[in-house]
PAZAPA-4460 file (N, C-alpha, C; in steps of 0.05 Angstrom, whole numbers, plus 32768, in hexadecimal, padded with zeros to 4 digits):
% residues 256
    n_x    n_y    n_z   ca_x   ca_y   ca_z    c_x    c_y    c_z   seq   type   mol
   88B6   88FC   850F   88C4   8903   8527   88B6   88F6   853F     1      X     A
   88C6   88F0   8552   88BA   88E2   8573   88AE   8900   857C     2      X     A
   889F   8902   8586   8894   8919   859F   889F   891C   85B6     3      X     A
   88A0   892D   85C1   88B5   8931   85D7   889B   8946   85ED     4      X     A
   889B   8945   85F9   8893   895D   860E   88A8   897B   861A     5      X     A
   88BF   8977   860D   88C8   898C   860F   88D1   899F   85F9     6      X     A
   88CE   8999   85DF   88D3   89AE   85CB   88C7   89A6   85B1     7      X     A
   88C6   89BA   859C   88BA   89AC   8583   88CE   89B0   856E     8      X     A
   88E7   899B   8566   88FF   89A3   8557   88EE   8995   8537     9      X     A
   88DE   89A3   8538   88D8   89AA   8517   88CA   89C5   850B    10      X     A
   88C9   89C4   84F0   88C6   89E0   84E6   88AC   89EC   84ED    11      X     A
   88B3   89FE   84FA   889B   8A12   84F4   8886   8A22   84E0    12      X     A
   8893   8A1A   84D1   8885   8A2B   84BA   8863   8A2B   84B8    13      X     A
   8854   8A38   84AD   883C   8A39   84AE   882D   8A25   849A    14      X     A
   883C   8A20   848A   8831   8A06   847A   8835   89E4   8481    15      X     A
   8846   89EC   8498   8852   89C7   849D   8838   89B5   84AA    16      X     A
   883E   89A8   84A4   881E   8997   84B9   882C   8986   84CB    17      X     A
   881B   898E   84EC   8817   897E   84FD   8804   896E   84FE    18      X     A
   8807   8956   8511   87F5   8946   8519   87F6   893C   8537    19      X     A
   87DC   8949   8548   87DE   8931   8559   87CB   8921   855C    20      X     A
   87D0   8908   8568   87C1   88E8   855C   87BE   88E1   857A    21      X     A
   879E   88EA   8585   878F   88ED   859B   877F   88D1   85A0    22      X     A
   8786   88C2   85B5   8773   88B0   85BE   875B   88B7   85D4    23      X     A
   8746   88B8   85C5   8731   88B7   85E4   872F   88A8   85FD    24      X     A
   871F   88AF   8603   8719   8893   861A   8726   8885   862B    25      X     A
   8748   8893   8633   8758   8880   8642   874A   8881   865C    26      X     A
   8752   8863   8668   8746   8865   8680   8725   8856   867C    27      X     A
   8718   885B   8669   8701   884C   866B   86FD   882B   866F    28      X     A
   871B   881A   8667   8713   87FC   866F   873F   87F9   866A    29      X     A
   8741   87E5   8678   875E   87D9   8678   8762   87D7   8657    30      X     A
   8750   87C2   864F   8758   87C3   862A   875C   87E5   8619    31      X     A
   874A   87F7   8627   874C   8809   8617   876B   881A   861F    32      X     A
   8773   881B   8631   8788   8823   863B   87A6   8816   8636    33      X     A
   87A6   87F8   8636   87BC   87ED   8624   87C1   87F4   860C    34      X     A
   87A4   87F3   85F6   87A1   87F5   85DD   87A7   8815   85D3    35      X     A
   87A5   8828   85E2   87B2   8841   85E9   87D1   8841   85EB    36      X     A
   87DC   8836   85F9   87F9   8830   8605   8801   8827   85EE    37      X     A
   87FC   8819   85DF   87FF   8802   85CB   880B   8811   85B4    38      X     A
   87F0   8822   85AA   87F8   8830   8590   8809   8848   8597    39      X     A
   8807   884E   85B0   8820   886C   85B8   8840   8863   85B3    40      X     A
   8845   8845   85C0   885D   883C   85BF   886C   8831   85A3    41      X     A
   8859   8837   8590   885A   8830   856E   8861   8853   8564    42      X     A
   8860   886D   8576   8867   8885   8573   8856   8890   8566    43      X     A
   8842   8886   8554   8831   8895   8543   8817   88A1   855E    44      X     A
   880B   889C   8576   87FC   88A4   8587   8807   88B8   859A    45      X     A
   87FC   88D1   8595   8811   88DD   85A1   8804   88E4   85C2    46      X     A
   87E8   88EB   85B6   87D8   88FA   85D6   87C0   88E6   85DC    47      X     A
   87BC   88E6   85F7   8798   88DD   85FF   878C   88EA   8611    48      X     A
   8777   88E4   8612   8763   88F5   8617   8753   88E2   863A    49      X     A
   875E   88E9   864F   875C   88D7   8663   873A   88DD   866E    50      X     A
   8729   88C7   8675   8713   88CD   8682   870F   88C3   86A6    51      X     A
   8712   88D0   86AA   8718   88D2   86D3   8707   88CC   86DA    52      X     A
   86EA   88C1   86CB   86DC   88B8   86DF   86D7   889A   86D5    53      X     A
   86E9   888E   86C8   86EA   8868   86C2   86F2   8862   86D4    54      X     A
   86F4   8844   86D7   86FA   8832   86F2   871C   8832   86E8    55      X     A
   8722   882F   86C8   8742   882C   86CC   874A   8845   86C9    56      X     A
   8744   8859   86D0   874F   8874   86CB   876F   8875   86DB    57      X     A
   876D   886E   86F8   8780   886B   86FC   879E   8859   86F4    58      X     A
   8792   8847   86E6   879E   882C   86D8   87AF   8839   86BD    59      X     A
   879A   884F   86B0   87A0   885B   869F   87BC   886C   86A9    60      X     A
   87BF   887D   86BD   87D2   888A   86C6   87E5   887E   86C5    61      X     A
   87E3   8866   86DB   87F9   885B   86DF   880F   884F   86BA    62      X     A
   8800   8848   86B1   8804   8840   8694   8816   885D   868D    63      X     A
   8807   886F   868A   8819   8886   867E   882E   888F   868B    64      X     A
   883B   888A   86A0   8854   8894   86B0   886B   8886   86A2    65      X     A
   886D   8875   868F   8880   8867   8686   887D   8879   8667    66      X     A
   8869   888A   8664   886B   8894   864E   8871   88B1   8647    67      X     A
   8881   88C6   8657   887D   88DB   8659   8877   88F3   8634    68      X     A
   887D   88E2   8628   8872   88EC   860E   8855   88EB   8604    69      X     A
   8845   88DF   8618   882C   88DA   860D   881B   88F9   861A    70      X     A
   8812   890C   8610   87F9   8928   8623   87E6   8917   8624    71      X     A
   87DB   891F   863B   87C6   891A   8645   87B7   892D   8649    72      X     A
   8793   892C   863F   8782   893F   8640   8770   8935   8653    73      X     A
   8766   8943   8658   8741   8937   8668   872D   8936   8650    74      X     A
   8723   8921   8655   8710   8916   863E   86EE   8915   8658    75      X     A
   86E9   8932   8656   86CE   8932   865F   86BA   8920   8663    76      X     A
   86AC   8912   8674   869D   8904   8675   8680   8908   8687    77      X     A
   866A   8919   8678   8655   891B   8686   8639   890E   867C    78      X     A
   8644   8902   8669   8623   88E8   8667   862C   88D6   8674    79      X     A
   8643   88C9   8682   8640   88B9   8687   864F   88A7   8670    80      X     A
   8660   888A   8677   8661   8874   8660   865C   8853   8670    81      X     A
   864C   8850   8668   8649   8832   8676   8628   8834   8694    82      X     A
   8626   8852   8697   861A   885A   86AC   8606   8875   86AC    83      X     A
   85FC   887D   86C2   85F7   8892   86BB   85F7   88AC   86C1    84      X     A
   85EC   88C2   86A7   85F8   88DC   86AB   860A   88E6   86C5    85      X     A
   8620   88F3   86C2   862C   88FB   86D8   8621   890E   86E9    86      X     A
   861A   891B   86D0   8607   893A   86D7   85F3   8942   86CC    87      X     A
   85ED   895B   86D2   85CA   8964   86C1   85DB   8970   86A4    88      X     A
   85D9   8964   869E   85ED   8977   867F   85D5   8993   8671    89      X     A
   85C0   899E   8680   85AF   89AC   8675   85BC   89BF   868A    90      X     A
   85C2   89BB   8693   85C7   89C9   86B2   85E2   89D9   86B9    91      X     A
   85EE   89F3   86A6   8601   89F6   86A9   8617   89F4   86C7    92      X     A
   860B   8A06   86D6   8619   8A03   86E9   8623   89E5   86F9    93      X     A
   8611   89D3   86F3   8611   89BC   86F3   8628   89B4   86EA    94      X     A
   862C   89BE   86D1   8642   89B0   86B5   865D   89B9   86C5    95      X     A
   8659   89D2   86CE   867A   89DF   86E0   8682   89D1   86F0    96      X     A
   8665   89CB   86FE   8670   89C2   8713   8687   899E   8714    97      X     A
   8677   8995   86FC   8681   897B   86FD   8697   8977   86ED    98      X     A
   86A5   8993   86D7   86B8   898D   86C6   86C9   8993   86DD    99      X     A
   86C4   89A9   86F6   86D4   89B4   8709   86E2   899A   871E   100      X     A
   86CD   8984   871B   86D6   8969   872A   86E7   8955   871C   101      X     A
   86F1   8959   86FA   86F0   894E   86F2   8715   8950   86EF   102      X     A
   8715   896A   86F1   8730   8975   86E1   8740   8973   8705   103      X     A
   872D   8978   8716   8740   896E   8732   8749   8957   873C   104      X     A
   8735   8949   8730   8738   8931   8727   874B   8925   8713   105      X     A
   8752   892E   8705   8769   8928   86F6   8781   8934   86FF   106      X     A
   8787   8950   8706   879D   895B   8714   87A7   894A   8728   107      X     A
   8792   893B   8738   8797   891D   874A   87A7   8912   8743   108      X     A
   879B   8906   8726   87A5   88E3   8727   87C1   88F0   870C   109      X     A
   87C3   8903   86FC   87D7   890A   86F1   87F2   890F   8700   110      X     A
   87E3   8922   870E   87FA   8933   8714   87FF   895C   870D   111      X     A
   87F0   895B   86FB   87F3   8975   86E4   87D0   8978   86D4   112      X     A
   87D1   898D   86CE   87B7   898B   86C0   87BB   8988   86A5   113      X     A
   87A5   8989   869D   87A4   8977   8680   87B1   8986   866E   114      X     A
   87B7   8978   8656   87C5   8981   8649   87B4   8998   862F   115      X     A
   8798   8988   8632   8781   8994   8623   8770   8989   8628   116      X     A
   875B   8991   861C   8730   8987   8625   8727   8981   8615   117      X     A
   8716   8968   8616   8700   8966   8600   86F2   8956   860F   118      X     A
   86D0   8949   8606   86BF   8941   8615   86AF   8927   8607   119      X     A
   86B3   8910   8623   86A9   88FC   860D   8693   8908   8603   120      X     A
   867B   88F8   85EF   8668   88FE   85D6   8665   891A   85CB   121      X     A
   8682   8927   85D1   8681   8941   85C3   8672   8959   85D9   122      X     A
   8671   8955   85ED   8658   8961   85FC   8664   897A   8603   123      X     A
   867E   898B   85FC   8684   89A0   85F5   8678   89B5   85DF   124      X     A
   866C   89A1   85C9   8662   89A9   85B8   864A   89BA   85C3   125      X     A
   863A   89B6   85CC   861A   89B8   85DD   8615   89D9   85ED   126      X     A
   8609   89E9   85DA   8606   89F6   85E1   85EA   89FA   8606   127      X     A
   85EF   8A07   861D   85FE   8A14   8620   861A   8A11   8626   128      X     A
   8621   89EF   862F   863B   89F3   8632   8653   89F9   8629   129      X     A
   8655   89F9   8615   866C   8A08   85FE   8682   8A19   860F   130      X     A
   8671   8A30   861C   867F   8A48   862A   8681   8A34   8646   131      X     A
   867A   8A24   864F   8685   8A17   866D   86A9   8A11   8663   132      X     A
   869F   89FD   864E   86BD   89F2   8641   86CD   8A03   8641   133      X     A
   86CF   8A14   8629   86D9   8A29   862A   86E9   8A42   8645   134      X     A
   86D4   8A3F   8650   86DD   8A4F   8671   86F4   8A40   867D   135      X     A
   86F1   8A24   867A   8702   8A11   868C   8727   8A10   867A   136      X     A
   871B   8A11   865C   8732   8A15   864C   8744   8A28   864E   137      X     A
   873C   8A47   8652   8742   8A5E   864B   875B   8A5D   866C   138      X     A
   8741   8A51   8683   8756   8A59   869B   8769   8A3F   86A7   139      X     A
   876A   8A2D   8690   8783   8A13   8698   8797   8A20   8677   140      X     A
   8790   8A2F   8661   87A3   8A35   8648   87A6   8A23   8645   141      X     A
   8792   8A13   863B   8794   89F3   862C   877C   89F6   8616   142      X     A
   8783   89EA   85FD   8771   89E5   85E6   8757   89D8   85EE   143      X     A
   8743   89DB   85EC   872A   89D4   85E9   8720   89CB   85C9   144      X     A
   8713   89AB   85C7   8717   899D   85AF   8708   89AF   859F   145      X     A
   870A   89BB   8584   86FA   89CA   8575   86F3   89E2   857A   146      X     A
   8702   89F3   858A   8701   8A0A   858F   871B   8A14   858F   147      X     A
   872B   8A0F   8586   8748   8A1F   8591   874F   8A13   856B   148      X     A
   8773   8A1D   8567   8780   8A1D   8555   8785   8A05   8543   149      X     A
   877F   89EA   855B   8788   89D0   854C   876A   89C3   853E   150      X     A
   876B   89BC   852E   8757   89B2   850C   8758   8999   8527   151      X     A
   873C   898E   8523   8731   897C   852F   8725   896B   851B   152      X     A
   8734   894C   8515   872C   893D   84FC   8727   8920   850A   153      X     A
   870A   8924   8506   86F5   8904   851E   86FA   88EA   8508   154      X     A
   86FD   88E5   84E5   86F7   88DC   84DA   86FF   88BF   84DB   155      X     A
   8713   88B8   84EE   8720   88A1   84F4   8709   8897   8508   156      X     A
   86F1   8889   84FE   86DF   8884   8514   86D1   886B   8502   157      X     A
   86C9   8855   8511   86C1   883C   8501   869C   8836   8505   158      X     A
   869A   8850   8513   866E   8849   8517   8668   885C   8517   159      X     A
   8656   8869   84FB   8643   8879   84ED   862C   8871   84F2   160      X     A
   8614   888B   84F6   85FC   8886   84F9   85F5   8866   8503   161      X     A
   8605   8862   851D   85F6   884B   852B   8602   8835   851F   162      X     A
   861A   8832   8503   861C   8817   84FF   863E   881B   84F6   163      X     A
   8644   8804   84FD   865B   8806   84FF   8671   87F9   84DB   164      X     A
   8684   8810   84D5   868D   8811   84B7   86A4   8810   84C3   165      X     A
   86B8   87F1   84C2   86CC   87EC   84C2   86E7   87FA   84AD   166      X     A
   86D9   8804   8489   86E3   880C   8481   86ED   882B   8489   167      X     A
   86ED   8838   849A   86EC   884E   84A0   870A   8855   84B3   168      X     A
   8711   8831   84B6   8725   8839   84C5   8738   8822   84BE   169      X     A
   8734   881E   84A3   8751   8805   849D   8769   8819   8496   170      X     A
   877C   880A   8492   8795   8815   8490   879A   8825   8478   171      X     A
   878F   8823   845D   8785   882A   8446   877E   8842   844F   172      X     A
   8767   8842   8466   8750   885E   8468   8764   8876   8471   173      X     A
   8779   885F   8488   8780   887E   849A   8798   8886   8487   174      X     A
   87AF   886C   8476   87C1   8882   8468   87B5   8896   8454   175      X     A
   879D   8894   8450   878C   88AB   843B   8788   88BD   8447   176      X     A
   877A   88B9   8462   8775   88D6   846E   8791   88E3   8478   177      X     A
   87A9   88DA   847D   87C3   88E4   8481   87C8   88F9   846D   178      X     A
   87C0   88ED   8454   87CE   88F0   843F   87BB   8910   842D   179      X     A
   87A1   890C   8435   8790   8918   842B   877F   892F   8438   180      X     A
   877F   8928   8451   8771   8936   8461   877C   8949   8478   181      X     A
   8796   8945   8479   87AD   894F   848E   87B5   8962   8488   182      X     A
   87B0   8982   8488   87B6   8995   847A   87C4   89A5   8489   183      X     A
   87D9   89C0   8484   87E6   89D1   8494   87DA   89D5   84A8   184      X     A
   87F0   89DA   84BA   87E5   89E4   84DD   87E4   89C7   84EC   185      X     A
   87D7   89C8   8500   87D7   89B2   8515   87BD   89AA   8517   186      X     A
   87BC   898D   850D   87A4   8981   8514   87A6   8965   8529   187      X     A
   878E   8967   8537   8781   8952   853D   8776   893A   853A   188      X     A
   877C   891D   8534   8770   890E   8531   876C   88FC   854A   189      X     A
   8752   88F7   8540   8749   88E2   855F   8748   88CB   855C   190      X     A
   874D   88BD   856F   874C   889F   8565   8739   8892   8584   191      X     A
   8732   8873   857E   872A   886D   8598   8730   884C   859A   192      X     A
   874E   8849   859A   874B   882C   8597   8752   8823   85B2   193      X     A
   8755   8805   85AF   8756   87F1   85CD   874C   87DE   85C5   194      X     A
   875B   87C1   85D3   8755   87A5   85D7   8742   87A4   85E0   195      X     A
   872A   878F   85D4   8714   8788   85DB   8713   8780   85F5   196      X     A
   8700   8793   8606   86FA   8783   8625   86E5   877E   8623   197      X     A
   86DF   876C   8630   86CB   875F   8635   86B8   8768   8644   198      X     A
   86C1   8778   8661   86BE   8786   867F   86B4   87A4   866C   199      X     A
   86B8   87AC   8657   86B7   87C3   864C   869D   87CA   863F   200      X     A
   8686   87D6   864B   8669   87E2   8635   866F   87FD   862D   201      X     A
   8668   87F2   8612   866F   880A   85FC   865F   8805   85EE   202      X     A
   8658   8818   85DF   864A   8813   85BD   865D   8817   85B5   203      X     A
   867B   881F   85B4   8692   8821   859D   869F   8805   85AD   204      X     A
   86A0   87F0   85AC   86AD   87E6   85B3   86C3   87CB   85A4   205      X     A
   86BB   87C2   8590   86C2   87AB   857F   86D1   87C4   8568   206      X     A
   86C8   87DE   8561   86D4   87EC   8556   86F8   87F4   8554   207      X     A
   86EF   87EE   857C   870A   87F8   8581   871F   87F0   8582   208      X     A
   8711   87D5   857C   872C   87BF   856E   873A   87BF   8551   209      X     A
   871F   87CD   8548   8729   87D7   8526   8740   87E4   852B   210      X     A
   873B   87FE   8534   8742   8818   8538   8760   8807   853F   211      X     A
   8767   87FF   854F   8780   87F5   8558   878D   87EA   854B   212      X     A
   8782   87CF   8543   878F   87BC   852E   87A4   87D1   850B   213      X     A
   8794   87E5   8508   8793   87FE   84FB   87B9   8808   8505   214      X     A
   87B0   8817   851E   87BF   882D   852B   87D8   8826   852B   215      X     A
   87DD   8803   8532   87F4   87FC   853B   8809   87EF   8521   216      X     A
   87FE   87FB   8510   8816   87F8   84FE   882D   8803   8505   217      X     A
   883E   87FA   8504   885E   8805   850A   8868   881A   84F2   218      X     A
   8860   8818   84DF   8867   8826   84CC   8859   8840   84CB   219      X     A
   8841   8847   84D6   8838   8866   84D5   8844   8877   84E3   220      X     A
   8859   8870   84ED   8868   888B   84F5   887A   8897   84DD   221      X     A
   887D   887D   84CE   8891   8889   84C3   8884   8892   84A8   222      X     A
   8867   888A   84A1   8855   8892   8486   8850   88A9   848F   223      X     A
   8850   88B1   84A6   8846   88D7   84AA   8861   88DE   84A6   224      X     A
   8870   88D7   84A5   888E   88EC   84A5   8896   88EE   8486   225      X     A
   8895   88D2   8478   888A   88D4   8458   8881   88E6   844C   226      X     A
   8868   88F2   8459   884D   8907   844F   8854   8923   8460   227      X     A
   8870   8924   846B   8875   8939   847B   885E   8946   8490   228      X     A
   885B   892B   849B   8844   893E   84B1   8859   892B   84CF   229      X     A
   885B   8942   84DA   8865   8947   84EE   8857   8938   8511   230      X     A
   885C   8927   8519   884B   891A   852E   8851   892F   8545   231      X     A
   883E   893E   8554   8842   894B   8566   8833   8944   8585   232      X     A
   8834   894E   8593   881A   8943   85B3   8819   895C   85B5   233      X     A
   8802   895D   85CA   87F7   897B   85D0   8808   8992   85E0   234      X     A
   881B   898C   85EC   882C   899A   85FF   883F   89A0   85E9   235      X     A
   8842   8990   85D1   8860   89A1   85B9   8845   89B3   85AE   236      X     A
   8828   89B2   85A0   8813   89C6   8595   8818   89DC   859E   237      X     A
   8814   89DD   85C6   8812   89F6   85CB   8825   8A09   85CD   238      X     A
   8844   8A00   85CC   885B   8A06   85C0   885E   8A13   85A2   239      X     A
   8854   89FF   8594   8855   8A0B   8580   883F   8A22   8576   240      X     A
   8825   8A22   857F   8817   8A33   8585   881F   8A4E   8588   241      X     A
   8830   8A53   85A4   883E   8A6B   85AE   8852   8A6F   859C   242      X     A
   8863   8A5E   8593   8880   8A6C   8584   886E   8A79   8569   243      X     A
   8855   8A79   8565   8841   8A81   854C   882A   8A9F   8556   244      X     A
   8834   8A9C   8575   8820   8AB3   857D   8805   8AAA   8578   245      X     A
   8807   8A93   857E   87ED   8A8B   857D   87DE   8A81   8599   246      X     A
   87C3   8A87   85A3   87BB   8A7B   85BA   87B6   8A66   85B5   247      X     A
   87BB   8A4A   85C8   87AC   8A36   85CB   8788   8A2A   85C8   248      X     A
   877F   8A41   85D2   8765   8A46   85D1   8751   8A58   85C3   249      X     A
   8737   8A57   85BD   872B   8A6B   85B2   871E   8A77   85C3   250      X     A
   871F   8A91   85B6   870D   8AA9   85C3   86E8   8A9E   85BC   251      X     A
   86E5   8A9E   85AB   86C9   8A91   85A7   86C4   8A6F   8598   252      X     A
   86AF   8A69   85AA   86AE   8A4E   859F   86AC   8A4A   8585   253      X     A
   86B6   8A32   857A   86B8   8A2B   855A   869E   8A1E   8552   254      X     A
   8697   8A0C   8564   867A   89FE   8561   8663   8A0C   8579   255      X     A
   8649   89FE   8575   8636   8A12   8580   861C   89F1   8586   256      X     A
***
């Protein structure tokens, strides 16, 4: 099925499987943000994850107004990418203060707040901030990555321990993990692809050409519909979420 932002005309049932197919990093360089656009317009990408404090963040926006099917999340950014730290990340109030600039910051350049949260290098994970995330989740009723209802599956990623395993993300890898790893309920997969820039420092960077070359098959929309997994974006989740009596969010963090 296409994704829609206004309803979810498939089954509910408790065994059906969703998927939504999450890009990071929009907004971090022009290539990463085409290469985003790219695989959304192939239907299999459904959501990204925008970071408000890149130079194309706004570039990114503009890009998604022609896409109203694509959610958009805030993709936290307090180490810093290319630069440094934003904030004292030891330093909670610190951490408030700057996710608090971040998400106004996006209400800006969107329009709407995000559709959901997660933080580049995971830094949600990090205890004490856990409960910052969380606080900011609970009072926008948006999913927080790995704490709320939707299965969060990283495995589509091409650099382990510092070195980079192209097999991890050929076309082989990901119809397996479709096929094998995609289980009832609504999951998450992340992806991080985009055209090589040049203008772009990353340590994921030559990856993210894998990742792409990968994504833009034309045919994985229609191999998840094969395997009956359902392509969804975050705004049909939290829909379906509620018609299940289910919150968006967790009451206690999942990771620590």
């Amino acid at each position: 099925m296409n994704p829609t932002t206004d309803s979810v005309s498939v089954s509910t049932e408790m065994d059906s499987r969703f998927l939504i197919v999450n890009a990071d990093d929009f907004g971090a360089s022009d290539g990463v943000n085409r290469g985003i656009i790219a695989v959304h317009t192939t239907g299999f990408l459904t959501s990204t994850s925008l970071m408000v404090t890149q130079p194309a963040a706004e570039a990114a926006v503009s890009l998604a107004v022609d896409h109203p099917d694509l959610s958009i999340g805030l993709h936290t950014d307090l180490t810093g990418e290319g630069g440094p730290p934003r904030t004292d990340v030891d330093d909670p109030s610190a951490v408030v203060a700057e996710l608090k600039a971040q998400l106004d910051r996006f209400e800006h350049l969107v329009g709407r707040p995000p559709s959901h949260l997660d933080a580049h290098h995971n830094m949600h994970r990090h205890q004490p901030l856990t409960p910052v995330f969380l606080d900011a989740a609970a009072e926008l009723d948006i999913p927080l990555r790995e704490n709320c209802p939707i299965r969060y599956f990283p495995d589509f990623y091409a650099q382990w321990n510092d070195e980079t395993h192209p097999e991890q993300v050929t076309p082989d890898a990901l119809r397996r993990m479709l096929t094998t790893e995609i289980g009832p309920g609504i999951t998450e997969l992340s992806c991080h692809p985009g055209f090589v820039d040049p203008t772009f420092d990353s340590v994921y960077h030559l990856e993210r050409q894998l990742e792409l070359d990968t994504l833009l098959d034309p045919d994985l929309p229609a191999f998840a519909e094969a395997n009956d997994i359902n392509l969804i974006n975050y705004h049909q989740a939290k829909q379906l979420l509620s018609s299940r009596g289910q919150s968006p969010r967790a009451e206690n963090p999942a990771v620590g």
